[in-house]
Backbone atoms as SQL, in Angstrom:
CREATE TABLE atoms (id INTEGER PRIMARY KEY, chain TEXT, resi INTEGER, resn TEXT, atom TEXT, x REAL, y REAL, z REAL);
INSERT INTO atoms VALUES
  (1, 'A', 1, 'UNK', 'N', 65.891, 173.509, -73.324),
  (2, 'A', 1, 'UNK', 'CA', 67.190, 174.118, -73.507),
  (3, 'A', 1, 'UNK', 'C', 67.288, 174.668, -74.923),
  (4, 'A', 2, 'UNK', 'N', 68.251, 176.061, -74.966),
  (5, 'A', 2, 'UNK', 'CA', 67.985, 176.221, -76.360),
  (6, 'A', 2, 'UNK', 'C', 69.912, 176.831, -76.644),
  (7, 'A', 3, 'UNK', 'N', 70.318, 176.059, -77.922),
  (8, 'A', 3, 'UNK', 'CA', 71.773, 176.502, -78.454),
  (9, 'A', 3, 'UNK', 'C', 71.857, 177.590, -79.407),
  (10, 'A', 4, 'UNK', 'N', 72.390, 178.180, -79.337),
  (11, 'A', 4, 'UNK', 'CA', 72.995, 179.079, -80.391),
  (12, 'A', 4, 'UNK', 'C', 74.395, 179.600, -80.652),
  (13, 'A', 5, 'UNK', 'N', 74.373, 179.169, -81.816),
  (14, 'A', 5, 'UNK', 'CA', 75.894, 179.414, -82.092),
  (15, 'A', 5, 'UNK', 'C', 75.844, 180.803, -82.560),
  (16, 'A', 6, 'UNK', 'N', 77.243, 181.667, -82.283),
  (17, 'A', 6, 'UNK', 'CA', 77.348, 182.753, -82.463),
  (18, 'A', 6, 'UNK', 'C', 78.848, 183.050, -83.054),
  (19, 'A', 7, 'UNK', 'N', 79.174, 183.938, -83.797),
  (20, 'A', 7, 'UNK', 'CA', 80.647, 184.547, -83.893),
  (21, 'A', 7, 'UNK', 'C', 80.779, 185.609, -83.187),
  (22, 'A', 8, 'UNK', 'N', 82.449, 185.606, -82.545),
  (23, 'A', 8, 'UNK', 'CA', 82.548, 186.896, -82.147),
  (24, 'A', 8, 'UNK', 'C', 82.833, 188.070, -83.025),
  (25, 'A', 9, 'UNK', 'N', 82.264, 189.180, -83.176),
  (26, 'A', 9, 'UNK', 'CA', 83.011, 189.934, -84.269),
  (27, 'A', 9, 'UNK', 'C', 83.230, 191.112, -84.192),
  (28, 'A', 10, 'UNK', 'N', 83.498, 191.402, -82.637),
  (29, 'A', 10, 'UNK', 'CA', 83.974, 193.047, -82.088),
  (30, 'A', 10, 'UNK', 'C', 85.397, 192.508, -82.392),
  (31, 'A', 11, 'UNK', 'N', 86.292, 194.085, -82.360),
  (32, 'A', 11, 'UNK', 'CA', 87.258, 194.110, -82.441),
  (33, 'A', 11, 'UNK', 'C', 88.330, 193.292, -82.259),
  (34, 'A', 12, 'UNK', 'N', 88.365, 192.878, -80.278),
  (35, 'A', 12, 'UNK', 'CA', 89.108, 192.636, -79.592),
  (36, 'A', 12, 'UNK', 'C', 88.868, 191.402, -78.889),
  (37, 'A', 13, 'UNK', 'N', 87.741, 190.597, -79.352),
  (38, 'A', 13, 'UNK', 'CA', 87.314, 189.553, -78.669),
  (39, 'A', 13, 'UNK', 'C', 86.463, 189.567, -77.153),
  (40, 'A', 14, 'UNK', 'N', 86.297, 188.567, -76.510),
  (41, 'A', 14, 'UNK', 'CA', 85.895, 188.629, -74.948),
  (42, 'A', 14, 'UNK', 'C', 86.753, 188.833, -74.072),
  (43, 'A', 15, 'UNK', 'N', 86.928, 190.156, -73.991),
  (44, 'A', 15, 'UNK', 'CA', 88.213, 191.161, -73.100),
  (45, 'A', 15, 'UNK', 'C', 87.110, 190.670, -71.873),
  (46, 'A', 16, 'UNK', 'N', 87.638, 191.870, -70.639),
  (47, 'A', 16, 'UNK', 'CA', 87.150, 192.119, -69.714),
  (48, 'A', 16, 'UNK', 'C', 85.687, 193.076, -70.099),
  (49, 'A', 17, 'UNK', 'N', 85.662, 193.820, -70.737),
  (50, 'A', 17, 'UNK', 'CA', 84.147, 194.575, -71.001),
  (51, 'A', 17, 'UNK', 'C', 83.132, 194.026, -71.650),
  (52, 'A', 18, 'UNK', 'N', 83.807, 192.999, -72.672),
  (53, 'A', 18, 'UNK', 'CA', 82.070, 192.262, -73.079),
  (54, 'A', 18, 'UNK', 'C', 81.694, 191.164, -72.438),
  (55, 'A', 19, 'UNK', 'N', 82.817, 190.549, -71.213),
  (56, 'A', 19, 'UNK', 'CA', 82.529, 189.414, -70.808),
  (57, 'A', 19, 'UNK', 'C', 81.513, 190.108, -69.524),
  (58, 'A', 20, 'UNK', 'N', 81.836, 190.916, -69.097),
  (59, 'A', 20, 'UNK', 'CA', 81.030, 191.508, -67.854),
  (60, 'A', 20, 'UNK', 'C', 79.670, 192.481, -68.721),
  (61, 'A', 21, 'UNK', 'N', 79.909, 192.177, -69.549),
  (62, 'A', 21, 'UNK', 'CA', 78.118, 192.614, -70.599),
  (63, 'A', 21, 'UNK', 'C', 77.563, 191.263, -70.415),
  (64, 'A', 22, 'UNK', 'N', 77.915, 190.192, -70.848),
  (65, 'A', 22, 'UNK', 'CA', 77.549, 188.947, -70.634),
  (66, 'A', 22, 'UNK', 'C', 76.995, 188.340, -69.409),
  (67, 'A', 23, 'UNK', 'N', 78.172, 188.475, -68.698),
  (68, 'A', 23, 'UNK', 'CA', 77.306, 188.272, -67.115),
  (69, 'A', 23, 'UNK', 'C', 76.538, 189.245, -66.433),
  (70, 'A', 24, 'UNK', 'N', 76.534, 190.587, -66.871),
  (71, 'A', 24, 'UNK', 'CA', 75.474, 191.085, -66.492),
  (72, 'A', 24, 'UNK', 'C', 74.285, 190.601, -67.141),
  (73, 'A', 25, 'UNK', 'N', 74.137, 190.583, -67.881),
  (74, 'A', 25, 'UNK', 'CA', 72.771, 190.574, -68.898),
  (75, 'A', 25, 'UNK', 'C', 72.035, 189.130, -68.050),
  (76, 'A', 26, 'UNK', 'N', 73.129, 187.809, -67.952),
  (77, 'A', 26, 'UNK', 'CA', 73.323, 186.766, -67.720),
  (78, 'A', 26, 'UNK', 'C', 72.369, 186.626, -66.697),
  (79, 'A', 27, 'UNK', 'N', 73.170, 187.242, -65.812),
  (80, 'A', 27, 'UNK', 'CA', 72.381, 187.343, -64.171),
  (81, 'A', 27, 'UNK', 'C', 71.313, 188.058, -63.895),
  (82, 'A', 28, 'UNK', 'N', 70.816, 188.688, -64.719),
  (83, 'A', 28, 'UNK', 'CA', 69.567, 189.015, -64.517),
  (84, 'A', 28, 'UNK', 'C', 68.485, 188.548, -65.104),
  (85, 'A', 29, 'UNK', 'N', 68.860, 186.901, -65.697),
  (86, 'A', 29, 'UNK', 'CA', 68.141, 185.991, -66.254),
  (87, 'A', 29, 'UNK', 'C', 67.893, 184.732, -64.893),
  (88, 'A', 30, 'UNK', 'N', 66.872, 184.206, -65.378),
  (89, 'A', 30, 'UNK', 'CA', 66.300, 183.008, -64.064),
  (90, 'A', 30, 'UNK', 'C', 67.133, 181.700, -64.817),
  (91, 'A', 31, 'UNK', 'N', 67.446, 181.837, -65.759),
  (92, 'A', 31, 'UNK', 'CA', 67.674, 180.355, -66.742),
  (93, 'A', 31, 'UNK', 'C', 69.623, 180.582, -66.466),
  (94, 'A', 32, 'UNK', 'N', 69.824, 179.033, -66.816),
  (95, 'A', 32, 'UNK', 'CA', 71.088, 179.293, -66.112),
  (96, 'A', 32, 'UNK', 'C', 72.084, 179.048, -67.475),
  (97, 'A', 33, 'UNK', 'N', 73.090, 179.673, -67.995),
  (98, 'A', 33, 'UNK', 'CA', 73.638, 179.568, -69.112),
  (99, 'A', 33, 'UNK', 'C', 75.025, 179.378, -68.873),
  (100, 'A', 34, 'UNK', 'N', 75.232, 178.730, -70.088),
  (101, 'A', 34, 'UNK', 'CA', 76.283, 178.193, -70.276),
  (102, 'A', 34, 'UNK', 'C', 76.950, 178.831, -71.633),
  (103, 'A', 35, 'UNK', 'N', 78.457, 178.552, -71.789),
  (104, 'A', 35, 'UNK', 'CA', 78.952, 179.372, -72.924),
  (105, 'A', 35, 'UNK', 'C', 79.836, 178.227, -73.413),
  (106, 'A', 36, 'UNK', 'N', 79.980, 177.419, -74.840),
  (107, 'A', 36, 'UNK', 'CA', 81.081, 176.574, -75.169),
  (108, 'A', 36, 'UNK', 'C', 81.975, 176.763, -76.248),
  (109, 'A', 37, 'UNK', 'N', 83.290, 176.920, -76.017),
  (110, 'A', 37, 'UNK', 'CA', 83.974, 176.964, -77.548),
  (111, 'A', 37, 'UNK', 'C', 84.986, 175.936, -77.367),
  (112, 'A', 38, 'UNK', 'N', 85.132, 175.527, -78.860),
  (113, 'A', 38, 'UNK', 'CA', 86.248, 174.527, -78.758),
  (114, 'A', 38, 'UNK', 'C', 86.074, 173.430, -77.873),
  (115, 'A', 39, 'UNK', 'N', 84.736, 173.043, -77.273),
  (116, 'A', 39, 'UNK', 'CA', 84.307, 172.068, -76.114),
  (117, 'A', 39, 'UNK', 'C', 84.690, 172.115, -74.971),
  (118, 'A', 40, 'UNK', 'N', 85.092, 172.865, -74.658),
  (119, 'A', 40, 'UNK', 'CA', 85.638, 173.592, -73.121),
  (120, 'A', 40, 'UNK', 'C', 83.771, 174.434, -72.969),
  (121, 'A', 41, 'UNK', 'N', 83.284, 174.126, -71.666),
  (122, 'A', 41, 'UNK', 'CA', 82.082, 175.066, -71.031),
  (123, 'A', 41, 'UNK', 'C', 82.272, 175.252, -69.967),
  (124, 'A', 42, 'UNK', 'N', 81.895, 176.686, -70.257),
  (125, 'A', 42, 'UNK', 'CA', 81.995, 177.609, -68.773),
  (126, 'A', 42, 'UNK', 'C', 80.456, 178.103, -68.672),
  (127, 'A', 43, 'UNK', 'N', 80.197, 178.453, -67.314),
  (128, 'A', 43, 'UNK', 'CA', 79.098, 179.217, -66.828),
  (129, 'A', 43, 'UNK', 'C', 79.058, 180.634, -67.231),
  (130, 'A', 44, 'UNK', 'N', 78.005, 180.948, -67.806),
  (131, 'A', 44, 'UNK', 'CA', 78.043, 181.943, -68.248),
  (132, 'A', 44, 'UNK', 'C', 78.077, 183.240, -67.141),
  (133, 'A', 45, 'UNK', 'N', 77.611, 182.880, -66.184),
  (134, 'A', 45, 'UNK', 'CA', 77.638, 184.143, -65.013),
  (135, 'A', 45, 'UNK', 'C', 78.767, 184.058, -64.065),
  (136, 'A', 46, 'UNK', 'N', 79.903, 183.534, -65.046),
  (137, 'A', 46, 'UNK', 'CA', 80.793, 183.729, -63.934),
  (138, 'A', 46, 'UNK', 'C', 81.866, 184.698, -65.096),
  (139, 'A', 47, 'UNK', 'N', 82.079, 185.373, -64.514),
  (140, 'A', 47, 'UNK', 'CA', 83.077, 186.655, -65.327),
  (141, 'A', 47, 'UNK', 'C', 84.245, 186.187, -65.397),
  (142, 'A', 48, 'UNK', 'N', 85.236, 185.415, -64.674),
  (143, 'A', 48, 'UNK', 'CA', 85.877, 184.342, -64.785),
  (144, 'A', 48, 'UNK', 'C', 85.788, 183.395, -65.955),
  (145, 'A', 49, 'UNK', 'N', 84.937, 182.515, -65.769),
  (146, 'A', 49, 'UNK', 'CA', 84.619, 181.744, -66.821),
  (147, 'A', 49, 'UNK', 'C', 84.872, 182.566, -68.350),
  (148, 'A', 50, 'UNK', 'N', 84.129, 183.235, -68.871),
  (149, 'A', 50, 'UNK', 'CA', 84.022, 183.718, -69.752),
  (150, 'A', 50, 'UNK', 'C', 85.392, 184.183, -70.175),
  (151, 'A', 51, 'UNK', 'N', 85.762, 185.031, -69.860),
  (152, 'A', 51, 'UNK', 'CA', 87.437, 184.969, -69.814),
  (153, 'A', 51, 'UNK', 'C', 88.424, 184.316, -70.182),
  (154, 'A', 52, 'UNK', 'N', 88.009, 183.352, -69.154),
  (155, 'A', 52, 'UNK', 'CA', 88.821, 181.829, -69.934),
  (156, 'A', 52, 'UNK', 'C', 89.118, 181.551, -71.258),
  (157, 'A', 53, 'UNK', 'N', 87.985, 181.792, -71.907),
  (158, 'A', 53, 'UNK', 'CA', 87.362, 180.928, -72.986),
  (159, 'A', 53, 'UNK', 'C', 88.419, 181.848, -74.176),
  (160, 'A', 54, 'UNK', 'N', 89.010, 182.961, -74.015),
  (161, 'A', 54, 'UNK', 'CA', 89.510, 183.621, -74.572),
  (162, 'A', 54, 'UNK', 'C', 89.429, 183.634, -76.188),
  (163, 'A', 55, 'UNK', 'N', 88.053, 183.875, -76.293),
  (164, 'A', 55, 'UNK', 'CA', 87.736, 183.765, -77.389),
  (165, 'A', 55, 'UNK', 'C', 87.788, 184.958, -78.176),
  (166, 'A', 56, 'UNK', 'N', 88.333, 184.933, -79.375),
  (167, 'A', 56, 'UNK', 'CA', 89.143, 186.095, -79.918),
  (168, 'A', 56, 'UNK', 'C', 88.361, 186.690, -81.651),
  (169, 'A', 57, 'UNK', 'N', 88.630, 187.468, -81.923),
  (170, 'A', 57, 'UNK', 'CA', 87.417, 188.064, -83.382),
  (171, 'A', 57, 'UNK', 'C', 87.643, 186.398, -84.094),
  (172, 'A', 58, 'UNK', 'N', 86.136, 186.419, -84.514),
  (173, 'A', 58, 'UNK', 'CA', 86.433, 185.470, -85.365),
  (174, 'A', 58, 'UNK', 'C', 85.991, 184.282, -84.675),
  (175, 'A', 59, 'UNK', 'N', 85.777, 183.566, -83.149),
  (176, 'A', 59, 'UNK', 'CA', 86.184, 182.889, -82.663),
  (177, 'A', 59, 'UNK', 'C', 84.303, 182.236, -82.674),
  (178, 'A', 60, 'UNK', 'N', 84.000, 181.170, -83.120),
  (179, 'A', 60, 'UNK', 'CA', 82.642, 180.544, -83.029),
  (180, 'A', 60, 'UNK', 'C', 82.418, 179.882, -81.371),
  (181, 'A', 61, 'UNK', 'N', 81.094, 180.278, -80.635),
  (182, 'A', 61, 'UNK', 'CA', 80.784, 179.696, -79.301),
  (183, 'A', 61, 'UNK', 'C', 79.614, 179.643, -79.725),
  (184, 'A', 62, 'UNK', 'N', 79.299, 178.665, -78.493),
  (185, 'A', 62, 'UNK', 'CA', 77.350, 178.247, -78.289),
  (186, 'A', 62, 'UNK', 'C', 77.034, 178.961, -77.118),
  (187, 'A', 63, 'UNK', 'N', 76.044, 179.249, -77.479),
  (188, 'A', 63, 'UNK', 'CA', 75.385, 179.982, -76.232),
  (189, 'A', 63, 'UNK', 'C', 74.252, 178.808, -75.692),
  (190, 'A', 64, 'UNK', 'N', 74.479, 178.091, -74.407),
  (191, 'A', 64, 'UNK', 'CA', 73.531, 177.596, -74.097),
  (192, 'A', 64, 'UNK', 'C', 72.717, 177.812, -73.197),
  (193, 'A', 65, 'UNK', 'N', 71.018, 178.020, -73.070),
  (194, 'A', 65, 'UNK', 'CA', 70.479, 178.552, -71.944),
  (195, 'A', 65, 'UNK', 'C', 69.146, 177.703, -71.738),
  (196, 'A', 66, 'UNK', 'N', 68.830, 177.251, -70.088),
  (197, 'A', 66, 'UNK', 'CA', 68.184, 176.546, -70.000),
  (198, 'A', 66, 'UNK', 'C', 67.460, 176.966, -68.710),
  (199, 'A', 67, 'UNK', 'N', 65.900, 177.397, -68.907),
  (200, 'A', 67, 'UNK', 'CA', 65.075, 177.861, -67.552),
  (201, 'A', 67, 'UNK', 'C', 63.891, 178.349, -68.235),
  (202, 'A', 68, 'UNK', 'N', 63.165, 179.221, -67.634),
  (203, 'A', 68, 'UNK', 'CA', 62.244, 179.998, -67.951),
  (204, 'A', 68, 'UNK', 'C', 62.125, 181.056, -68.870),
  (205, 'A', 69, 'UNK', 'N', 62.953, 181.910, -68.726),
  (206, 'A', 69, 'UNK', 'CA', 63.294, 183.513, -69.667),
  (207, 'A', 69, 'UNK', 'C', 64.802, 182.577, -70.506),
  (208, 'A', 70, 'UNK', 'N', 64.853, 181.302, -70.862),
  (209, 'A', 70, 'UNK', 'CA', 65.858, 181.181, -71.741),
  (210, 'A', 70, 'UNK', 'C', 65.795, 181.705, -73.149),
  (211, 'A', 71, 'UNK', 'N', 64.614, 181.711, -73.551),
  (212, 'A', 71, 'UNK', 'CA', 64.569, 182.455, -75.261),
  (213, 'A', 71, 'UNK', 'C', 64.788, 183.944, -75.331),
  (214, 'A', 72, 'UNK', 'N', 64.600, 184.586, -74.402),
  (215, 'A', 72, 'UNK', 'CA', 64.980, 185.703, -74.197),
  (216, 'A', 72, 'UNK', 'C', 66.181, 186.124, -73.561),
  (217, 'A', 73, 'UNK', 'N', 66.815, 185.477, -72.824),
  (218, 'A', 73, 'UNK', 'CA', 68.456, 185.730, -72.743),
  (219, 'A', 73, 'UNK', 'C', 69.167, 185.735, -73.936),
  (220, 'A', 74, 'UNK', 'N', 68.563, 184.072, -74.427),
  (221, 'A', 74, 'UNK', 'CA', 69.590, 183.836, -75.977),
  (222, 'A', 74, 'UNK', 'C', 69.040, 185.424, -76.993),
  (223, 'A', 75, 'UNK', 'N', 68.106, 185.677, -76.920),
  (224, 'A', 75, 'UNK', 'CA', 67.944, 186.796, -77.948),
  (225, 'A', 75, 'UNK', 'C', 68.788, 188.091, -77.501),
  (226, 'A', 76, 'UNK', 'N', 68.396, 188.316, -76.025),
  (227, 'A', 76, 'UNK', 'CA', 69.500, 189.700, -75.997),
  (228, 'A', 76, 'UNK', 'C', 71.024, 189.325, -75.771),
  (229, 'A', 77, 'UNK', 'N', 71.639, 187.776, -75.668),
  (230, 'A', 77, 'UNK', 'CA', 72.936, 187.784, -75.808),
  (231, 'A', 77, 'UNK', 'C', 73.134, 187.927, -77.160),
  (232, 'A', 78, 'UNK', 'N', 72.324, 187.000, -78.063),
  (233, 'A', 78, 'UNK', 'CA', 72.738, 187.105, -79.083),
  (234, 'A', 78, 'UNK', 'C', 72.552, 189.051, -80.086),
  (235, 'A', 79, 'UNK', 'N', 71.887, 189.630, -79.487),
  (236, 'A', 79, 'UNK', 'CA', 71.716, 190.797, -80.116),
  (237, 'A', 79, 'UNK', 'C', 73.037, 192.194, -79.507),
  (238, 'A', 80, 'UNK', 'N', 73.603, 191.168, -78.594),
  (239, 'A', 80, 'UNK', 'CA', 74.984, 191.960, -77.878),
  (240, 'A', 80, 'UNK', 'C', 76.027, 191.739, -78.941),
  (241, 'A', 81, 'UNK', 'N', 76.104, 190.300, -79.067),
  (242, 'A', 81, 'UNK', 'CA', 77.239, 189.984, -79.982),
  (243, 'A', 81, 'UNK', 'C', 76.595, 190.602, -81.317),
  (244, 'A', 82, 'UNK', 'N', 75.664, 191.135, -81.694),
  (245, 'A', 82, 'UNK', 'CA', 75.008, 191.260, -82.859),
  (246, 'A', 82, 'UNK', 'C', 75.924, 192.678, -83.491),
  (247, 'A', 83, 'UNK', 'N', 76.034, 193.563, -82.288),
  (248, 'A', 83, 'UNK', 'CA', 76.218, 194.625, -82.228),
  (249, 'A', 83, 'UNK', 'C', 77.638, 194.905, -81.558),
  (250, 'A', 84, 'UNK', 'N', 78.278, 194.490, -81.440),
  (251, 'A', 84, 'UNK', 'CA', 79.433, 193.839, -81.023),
  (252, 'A', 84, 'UNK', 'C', 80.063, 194.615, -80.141),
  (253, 'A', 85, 'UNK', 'N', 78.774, 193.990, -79.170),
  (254, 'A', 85, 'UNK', 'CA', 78.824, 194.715, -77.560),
  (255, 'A', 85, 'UNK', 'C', 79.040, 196.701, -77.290),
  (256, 'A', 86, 'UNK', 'N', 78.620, 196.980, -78.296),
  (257, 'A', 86, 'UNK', 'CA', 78.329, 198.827, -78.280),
  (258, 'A', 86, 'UNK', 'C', 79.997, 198.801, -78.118),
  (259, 'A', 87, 'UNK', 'N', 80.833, 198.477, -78.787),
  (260, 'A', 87, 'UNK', 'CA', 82.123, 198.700, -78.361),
  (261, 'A', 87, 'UNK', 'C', 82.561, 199.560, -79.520),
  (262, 'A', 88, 'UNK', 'N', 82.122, 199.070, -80.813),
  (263, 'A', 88, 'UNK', 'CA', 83.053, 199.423, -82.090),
  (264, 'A', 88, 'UNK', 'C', 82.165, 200.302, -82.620);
C-alpha cells in the first residue's frame, strides 16, 4: 500500500470536475484507492464519495492506493492535483 498526502490547490476545490478526473483516472487503475481527509475515507472510484469529502483550496487528503499499478495511480493522481486538475 502506498500514502500520499496531497493539498488541494485549484481554485474551487473537489467540485464535480476534478472529482470525476479522479475517478476516471481511478478506474482505469487495477489497485483499489482510497481518499482520506479529516479521517472520514471514501473510495476513490466512487464520484459520490469524493464529493463528500468536500474538500476545499487549501484542504490536506491522503491518497491511498493498494494493488498492482498502485505507484502509478498515486503518481498520475498526484500529478493532477499537481496541476490543479488543467482547470486554472
Amino acid at each position: 500500500m502506498i500514502k500520499k498526502e496531497v493539498t488541494v490547490i485549484n481554485r474551487v476545490g473537489l467540485h464535480a470536475r476534478p472529482a470525476s478526473k479522479i475517478v476516471q483516472i481511478a478506474s482505469q487503475a487495477k489497485a483499489h484507492l482510497w481518499i482520506v481527509k479529516d479521517g472520514e475515507r471514501v473510495n476513490g472510484k466512487s464520484i459520490l464519495g469524493v464529493m463528500m469529502l468536500a474538500a476545499e483550496r487549501g484542504s490536506k487528503i491522503i491518497l491511498e492506493a493498494n494493488g498492482e499499478d498502485e505507484a502509478t495511480l498515486i503518481q498520475r493522481l498526484v500529478d493532477l492535483f499537481q496541476n490543479k486538475f488543467y482547470e486554472d
